[in-house]
mmCIF file of the protein (N, C-alpha, C, O) and its ligand, coordinates in Angstrom:
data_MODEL
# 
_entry.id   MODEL 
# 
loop_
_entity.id 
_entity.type 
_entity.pdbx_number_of_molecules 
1 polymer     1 
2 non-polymer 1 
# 
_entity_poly.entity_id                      1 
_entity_poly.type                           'polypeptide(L)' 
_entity_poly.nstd_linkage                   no 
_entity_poly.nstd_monomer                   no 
_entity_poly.pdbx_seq_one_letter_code       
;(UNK)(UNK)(UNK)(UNK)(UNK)(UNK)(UNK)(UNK)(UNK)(UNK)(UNK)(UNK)(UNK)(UNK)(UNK)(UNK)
(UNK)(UNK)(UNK)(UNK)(UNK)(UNK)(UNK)(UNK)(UNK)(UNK)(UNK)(UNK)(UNK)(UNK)(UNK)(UNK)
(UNK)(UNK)(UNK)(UNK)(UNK)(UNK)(UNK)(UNK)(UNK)(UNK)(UNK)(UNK)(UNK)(UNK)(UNK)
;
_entity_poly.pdbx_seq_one_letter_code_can   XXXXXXXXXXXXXXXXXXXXXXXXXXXXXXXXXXXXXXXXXXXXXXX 
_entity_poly.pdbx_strand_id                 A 
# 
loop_
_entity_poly_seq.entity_id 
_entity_poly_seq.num 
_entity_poly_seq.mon_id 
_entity_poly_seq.hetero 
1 1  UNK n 
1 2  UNK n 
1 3  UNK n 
1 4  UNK n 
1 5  UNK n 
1 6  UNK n 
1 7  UNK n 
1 8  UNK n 
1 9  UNK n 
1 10 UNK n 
1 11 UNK n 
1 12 UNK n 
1 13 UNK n 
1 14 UNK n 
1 15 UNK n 
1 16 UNK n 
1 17 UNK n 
1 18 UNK n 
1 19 UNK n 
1 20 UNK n 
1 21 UNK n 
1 22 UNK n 
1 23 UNK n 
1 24 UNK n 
1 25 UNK n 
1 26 UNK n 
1 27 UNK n 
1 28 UNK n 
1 29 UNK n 
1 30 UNK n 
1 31 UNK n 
1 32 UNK n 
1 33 UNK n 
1 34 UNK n 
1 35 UNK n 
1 36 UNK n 
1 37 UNK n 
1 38 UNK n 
1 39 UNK n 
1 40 UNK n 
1 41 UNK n 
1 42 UNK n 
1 43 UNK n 
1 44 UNK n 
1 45 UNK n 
1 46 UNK n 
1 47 UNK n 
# 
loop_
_struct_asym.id 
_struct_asym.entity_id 
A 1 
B 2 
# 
loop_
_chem_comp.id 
_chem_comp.type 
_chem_comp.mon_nstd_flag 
UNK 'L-peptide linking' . 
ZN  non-polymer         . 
# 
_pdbx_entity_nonpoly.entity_id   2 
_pdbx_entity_nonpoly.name        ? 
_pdbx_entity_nonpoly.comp_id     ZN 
# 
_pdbx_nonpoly_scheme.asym_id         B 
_pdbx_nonpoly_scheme.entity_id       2 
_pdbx_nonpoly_scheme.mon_id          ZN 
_pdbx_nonpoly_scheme.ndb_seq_num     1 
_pdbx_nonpoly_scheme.pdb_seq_num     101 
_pdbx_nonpoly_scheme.auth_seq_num    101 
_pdbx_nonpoly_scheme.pdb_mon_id      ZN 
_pdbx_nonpoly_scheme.auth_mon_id     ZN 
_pdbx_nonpoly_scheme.pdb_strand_id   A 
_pdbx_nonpoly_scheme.pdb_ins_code    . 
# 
loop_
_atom_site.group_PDB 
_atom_site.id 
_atom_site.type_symbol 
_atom_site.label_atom_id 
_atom_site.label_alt_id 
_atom_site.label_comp_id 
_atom_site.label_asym_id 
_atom_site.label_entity_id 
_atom_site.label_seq_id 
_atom_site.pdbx_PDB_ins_code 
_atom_site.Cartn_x 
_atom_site.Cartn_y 
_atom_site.Cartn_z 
_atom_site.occupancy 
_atom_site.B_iso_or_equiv 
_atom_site.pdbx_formal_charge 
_atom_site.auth_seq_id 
_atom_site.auth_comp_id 
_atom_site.auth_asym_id 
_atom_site.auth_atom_id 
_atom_site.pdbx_PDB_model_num 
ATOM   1   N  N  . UNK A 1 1  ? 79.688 121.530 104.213 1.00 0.00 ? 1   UNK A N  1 
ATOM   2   C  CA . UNK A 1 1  ? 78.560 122.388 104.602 1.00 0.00 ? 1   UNK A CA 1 
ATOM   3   C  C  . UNK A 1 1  ? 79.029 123.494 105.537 1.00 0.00 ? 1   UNK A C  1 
ATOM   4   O  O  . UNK A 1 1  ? 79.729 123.337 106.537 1.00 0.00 ? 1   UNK A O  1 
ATOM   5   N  N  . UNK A 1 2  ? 78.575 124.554 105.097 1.00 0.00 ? 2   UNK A N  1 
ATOM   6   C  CA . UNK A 1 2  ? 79.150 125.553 106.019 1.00 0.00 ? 2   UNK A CA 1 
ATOM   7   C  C  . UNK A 1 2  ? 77.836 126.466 106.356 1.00 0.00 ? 2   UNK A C  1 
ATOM   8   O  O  . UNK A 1 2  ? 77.271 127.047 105.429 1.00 0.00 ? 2   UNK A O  1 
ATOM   9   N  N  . UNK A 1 3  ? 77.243 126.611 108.028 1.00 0.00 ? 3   UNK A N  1 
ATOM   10  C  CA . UNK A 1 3  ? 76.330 127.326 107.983 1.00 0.00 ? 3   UNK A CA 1 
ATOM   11  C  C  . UNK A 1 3  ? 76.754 128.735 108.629 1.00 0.00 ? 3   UNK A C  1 
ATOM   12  O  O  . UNK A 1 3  ? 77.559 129.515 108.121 1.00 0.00 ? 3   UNK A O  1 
ATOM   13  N  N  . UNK A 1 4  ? 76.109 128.909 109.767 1.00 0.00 ? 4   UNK A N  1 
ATOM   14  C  CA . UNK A 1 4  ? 76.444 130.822 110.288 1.00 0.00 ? 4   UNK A CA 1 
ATOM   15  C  C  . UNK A 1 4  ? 77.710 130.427 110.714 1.00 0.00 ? 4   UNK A C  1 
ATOM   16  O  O  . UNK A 1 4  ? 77.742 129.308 111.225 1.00 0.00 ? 4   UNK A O  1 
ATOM   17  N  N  . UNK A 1 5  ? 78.774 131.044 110.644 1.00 0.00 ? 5   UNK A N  1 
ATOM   18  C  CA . UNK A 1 5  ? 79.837 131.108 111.740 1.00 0.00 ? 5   UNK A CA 1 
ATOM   19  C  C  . UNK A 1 5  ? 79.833 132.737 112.360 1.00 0.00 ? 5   UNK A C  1 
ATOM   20  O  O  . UNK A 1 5  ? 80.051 133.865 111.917 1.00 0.00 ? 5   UNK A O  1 
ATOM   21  N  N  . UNK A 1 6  ? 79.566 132.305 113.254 1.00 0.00 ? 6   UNK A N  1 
ATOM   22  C  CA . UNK A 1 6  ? 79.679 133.260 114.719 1.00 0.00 ? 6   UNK A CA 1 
ATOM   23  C  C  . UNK A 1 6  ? 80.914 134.004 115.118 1.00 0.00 ? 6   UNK A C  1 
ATOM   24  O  O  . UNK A 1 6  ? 81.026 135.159 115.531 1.00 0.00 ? 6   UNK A O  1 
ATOM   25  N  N  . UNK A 1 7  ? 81.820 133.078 114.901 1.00 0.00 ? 7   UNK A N  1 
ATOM   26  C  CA . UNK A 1 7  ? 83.317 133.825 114.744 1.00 0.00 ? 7   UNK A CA 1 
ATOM   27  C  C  . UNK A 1 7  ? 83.828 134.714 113.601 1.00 0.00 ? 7   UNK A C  1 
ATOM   28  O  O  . UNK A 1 7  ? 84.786 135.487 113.582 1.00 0.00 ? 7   UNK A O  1 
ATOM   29  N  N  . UNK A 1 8  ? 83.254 134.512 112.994 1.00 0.00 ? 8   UNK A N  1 
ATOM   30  C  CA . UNK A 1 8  ? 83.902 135.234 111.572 1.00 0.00 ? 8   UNK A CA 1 
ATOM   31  C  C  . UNK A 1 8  ? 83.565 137.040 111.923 1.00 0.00 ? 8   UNK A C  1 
ATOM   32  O  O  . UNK A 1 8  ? 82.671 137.519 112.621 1.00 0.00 ? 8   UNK A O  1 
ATOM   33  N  N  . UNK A 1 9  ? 84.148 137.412 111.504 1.00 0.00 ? 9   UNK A N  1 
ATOM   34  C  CA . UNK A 1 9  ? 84.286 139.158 111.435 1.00 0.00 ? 9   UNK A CA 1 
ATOM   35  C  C  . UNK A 1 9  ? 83.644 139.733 112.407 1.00 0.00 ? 9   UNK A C  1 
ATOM   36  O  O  . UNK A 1 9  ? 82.836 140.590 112.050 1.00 0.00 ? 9   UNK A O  1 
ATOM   37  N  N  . UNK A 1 10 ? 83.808 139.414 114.236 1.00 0.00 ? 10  UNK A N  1 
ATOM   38  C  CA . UNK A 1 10 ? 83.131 139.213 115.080 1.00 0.00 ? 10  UNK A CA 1 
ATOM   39  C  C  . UNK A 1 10 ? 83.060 140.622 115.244 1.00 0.00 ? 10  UNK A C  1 
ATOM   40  O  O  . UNK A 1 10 ? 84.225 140.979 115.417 1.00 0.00 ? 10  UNK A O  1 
ATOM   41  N  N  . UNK A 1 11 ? 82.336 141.581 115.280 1.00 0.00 ? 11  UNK A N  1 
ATOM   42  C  CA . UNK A 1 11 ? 82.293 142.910 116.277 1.00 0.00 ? 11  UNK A CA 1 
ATOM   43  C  C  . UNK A 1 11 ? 81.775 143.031 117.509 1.00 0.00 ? 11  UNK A C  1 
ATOM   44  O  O  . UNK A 1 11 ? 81.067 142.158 118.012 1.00 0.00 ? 11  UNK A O  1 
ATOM   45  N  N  . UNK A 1 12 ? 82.082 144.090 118.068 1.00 0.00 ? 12  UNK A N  1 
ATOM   46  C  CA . UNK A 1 12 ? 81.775 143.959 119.481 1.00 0.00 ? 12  UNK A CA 1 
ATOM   47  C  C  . UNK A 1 12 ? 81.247 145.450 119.791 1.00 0.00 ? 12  UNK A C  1 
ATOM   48  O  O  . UNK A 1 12 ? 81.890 146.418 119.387 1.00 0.00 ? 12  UNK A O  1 
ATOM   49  N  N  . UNK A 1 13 ? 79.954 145.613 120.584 1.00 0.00 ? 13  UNK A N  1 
ATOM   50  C  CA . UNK A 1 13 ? 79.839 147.195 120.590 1.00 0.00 ? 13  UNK A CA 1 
ATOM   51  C  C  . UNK A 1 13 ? 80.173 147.602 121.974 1.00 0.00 ? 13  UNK A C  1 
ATOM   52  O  O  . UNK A 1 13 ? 79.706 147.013 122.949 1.00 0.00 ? 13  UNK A O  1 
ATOM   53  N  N  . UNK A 1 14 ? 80.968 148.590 122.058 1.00 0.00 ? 14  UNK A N  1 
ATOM   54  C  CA . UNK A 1 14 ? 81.008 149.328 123.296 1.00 0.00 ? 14  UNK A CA 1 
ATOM   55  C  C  . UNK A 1 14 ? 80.584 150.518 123.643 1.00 0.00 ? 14  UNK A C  1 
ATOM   56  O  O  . UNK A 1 14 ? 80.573 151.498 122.899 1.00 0.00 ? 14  UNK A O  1 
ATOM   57  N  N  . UNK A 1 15 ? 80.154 150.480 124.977 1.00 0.00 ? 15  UNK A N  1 
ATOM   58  C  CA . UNK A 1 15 ? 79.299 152.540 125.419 1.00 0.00 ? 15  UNK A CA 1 
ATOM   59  C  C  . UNK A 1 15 ? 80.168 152.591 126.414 1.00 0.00 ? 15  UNK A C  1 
ATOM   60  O  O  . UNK A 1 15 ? 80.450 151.847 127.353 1.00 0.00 ? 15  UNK A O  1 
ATOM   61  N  N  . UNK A 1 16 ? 80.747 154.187 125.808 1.00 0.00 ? 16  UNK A N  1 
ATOM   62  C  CA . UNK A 1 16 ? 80.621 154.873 127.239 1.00 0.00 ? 16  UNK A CA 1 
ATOM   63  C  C  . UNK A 1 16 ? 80.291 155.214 128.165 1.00 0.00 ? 16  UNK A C  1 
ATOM   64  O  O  . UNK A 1 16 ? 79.313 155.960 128.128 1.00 0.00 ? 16  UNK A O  1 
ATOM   65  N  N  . UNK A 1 17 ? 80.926 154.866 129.613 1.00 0.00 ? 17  UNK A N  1 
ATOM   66  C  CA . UNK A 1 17 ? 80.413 155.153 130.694 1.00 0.00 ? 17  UNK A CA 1 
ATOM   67  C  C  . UNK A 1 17 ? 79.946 157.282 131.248 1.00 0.00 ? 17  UNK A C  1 
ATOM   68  O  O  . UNK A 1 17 ? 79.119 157.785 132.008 1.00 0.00 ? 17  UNK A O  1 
ATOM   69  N  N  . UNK A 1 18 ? 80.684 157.664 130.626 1.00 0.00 ? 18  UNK A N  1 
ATOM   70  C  CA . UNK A 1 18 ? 80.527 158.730 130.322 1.00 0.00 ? 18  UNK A CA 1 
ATOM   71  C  C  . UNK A 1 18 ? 79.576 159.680 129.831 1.00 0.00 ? 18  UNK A C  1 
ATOM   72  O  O  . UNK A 1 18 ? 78.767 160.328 130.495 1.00 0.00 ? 18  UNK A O  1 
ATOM   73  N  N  . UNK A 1 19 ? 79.831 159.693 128.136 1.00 0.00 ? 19  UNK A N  1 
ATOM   74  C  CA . UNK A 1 19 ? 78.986 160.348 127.395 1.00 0.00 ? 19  UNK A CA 1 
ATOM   75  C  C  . UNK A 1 19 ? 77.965 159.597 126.664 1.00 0.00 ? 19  UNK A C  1 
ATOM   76  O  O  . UNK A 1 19 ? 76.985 160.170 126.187 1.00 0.00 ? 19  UNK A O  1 
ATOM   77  N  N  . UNK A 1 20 ? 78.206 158.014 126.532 1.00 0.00 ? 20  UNK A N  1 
ATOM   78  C  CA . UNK A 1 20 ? 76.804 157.104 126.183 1.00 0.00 ? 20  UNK A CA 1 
ATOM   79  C  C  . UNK A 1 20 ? 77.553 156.819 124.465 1.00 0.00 ? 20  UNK A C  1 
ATOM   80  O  O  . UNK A 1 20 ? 77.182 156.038 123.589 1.00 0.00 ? 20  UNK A O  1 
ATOM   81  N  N  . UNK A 1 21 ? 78.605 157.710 124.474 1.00 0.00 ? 21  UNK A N  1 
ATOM   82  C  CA . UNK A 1 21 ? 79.465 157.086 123.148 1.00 0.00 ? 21  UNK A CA 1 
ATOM   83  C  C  . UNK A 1 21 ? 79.458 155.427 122.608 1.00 0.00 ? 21  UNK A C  1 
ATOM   84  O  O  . UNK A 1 21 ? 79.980 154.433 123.111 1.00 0.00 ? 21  UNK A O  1 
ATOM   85  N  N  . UNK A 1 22 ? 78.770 155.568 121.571 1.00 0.00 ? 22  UNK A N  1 
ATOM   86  C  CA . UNK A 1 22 ? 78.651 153.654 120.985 1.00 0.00 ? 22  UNK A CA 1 
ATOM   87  C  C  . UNK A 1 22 ? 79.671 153.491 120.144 1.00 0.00 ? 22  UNK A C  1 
ATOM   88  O  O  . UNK A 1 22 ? 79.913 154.227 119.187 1.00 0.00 ? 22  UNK A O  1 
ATOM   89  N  N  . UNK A 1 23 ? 80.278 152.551 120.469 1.00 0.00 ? 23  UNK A N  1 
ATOM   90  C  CA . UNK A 1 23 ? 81.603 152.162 119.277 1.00 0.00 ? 23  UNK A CA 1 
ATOM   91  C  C  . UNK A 1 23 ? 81.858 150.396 119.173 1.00 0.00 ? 23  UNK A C  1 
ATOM   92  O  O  . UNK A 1 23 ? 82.074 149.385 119.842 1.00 0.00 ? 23  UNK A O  1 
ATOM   93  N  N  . UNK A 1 24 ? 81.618 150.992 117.595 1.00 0.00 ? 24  UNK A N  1 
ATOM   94  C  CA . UNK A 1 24 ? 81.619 148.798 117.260 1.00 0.00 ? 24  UNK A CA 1 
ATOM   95  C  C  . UNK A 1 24 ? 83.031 148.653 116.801 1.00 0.00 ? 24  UNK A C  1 
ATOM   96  O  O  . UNK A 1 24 ? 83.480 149.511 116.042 1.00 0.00 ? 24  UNK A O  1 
ATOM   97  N  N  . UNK A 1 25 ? 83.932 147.445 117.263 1.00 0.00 ? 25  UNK A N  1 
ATOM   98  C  CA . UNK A 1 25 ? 84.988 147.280 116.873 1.00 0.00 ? 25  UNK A CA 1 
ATOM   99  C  C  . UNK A 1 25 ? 85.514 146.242 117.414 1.00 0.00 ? 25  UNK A C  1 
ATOM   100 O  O  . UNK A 1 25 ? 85.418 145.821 118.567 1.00 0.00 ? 25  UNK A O  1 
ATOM   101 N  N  . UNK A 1 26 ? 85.953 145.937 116.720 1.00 0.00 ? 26  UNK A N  1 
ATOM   102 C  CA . UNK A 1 26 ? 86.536 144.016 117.099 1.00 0.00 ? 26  UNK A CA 1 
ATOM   103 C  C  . UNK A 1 26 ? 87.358 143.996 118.296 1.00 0.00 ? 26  UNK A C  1 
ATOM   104 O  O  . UNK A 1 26 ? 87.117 143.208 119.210 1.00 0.00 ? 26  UNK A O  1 
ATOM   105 N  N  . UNK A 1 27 ? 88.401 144.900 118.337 1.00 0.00 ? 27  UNK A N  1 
ATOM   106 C  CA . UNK A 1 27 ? 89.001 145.000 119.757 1.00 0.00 ? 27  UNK A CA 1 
ATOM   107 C  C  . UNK A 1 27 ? 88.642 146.140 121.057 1.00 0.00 ? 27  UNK A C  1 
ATOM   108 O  O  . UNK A 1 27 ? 88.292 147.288 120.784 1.00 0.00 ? 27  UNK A O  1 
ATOM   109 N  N  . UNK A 1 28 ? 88.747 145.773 122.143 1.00 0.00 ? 28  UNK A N  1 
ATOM   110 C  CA . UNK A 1 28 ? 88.237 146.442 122.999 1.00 0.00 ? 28  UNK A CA 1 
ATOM   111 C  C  . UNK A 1 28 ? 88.839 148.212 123.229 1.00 0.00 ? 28  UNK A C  1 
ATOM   112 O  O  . UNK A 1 28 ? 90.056 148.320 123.384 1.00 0.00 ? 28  UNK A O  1 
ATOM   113 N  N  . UNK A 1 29 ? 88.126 149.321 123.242 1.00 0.00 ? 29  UNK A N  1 
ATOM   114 C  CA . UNK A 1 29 ? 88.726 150.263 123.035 1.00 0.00 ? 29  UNK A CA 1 
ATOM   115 C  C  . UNK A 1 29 ? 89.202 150.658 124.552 1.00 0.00 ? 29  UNK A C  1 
ATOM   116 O  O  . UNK A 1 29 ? 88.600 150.165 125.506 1.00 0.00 ? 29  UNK A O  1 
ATOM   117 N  N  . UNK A 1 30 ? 90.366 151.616 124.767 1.00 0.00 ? 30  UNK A N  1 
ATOM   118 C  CA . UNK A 1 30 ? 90.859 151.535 125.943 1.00 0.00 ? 30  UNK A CA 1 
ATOM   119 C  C  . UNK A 1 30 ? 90.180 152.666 126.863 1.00 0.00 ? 30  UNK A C  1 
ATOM   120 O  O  . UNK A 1 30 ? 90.063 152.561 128.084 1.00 0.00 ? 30  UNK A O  1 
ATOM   121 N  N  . UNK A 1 31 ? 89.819 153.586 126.219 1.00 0.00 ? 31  UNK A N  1 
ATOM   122 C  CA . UNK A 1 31 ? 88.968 154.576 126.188 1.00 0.00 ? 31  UNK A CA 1 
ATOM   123 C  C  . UNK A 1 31 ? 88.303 155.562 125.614 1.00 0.00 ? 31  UNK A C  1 
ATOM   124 O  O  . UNK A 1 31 ? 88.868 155.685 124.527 1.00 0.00 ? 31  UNK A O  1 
ATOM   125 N  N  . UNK A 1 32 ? 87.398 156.391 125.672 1.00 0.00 ? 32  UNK A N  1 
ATOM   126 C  CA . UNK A 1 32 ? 86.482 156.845 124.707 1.00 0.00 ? 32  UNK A CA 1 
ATOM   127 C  C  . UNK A 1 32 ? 87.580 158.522 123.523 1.00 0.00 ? 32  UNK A C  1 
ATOM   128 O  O  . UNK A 1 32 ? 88.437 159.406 123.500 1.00 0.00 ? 32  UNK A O  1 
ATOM   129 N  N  . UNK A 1 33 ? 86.680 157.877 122.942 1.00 0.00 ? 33  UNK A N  1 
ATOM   130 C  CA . UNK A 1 33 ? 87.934 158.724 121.914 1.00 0.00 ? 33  UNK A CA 1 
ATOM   131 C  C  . UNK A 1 33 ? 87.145 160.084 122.193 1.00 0.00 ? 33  UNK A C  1 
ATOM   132 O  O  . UNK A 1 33 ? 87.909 161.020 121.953 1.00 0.00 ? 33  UNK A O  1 
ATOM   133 N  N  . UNK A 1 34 ? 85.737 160.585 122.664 1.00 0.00 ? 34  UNK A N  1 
ATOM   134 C  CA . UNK A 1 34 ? 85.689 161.710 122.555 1.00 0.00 ? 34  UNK A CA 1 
ATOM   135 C  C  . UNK A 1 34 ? 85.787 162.209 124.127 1.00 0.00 ? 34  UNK A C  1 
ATOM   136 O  O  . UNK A 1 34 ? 86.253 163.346 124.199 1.00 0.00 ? 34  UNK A O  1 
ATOM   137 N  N  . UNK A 1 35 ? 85.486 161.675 125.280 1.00 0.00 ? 35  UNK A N  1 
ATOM   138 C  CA . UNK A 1 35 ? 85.860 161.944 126.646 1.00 0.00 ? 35  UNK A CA 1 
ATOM   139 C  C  . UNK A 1 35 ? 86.896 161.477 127.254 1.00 0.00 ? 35  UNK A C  1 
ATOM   140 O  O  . UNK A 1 35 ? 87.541 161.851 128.233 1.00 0.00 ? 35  UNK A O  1 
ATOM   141 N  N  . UNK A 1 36 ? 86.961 160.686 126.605 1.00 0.00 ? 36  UNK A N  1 
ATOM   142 C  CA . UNK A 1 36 ? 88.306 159.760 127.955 1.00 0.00 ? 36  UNK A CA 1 
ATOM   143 C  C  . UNK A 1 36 ? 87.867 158.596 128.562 1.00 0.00 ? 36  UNK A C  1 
ATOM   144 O  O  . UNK A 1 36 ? 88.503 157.561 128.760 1.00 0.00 ? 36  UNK A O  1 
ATOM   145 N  N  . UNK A 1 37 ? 86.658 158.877 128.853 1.00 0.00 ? 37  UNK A N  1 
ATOM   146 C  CA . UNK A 1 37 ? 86.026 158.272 129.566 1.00 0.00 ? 37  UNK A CA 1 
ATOM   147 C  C  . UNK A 1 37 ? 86.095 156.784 129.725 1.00 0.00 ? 37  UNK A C  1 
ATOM   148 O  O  . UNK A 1 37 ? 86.816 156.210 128.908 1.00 0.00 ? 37  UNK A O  1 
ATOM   149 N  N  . UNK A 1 38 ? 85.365 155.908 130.793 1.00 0.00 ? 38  UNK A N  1 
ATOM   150 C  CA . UNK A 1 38 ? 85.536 154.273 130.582 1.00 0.00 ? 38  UNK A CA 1 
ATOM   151 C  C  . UNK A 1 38 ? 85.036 153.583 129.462 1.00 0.00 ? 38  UNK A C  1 
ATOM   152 O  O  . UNK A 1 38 ? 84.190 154.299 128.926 1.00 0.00 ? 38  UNK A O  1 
ATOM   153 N  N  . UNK A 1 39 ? 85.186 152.439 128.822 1.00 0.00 ? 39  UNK A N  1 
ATOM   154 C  CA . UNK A 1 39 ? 84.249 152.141 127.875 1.00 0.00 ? 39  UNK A CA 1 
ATOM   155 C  C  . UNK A 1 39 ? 83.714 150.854 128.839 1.00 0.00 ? 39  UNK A C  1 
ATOM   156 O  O  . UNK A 1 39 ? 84.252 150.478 129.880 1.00 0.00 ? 39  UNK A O  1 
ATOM   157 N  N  . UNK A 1 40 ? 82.546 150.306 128.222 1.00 0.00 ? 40  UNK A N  1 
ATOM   158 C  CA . UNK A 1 40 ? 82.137 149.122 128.489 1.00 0.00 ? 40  UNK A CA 1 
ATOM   159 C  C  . UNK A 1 40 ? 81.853 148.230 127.298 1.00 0.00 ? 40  UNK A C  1 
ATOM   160 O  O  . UNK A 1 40 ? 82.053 148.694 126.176 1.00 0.00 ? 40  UNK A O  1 
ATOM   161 N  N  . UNK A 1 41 ? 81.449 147.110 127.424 1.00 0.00 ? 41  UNK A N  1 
ATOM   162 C  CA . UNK A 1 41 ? 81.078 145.999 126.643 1.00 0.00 ? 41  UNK A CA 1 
ATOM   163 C  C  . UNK A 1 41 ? 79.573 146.070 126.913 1.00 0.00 ? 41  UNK A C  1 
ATOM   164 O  O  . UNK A 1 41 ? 79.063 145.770 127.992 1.00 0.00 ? 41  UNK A O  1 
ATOM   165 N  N  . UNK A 1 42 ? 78.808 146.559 125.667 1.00 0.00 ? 42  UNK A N  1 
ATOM   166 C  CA . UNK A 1 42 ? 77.637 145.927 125.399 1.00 0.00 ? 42  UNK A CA 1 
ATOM   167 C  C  . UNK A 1 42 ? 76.754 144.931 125.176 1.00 0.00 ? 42  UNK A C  1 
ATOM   168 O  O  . UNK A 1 42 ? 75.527 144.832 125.185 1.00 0.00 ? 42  UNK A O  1 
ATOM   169 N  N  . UNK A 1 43 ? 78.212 143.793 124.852 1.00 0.00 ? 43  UNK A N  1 
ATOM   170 C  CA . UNK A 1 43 ? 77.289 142.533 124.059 1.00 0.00 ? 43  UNK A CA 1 
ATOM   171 C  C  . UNK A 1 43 ? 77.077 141.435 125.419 1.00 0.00 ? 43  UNK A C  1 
ATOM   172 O  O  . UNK A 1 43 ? 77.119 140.214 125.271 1.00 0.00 ? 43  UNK A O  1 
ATOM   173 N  N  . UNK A 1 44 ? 76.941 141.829 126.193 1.00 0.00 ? 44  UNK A N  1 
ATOM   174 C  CA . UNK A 1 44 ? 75.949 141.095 127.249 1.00 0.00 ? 44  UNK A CA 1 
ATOM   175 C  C  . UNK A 1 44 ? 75.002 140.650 127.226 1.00 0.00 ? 44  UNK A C  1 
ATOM   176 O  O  . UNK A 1 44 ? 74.018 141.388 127.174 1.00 0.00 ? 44  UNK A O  1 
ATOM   177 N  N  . UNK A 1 45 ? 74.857 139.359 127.249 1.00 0.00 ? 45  UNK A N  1 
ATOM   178 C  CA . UNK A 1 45 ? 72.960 138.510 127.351 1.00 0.00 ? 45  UNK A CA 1 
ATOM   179 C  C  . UNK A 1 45 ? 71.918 139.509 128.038 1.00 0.00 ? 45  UNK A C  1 
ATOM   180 O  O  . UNK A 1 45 ? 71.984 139.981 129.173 1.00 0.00 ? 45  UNK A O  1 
ATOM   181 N  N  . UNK A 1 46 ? 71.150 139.667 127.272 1.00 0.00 ? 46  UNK A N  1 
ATOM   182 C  CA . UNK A 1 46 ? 69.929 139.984 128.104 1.00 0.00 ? 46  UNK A CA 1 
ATOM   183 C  C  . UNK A 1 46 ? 69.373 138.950 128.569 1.00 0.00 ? 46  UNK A C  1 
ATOM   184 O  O  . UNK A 1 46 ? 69.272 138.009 127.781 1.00 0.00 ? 46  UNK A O  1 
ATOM   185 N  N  . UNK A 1 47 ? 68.714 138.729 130.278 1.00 0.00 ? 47  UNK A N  1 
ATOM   186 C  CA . UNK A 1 47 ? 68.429 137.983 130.601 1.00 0.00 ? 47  UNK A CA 1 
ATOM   187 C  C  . UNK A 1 47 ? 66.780 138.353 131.201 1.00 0.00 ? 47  UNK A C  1 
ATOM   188 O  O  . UNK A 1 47 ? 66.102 137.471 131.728 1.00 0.00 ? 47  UNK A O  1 
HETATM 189 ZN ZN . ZN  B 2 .  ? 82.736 159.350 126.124 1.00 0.00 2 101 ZN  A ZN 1 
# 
């Protein structure tokens, strides 16, 4: 039985701290491809 796996083809979205740039991609980007700028991790719990 195989139900959701969560791990499988995991993406991850990141914004720029910058320009608000959204970028989905499995590994973390080092910085924003159109400013430079910081990126962050989006996929944070809303609590
Ligand atoms: Zn940017």
């Amino acid at each position: 039985m195989k139900d959701i796996d969560p791990e499988t083809d995991e993406e991850t979205t990141y914004e720029c701290f910058e320009c608000g740039k959204i970028i989905i991609a499995e590994t973390s980007p080092d910085q924003c491809p159109d400013c430079s700028g910081s990126m962050r991790n989006r996929q944070m719990p809303l609590e």
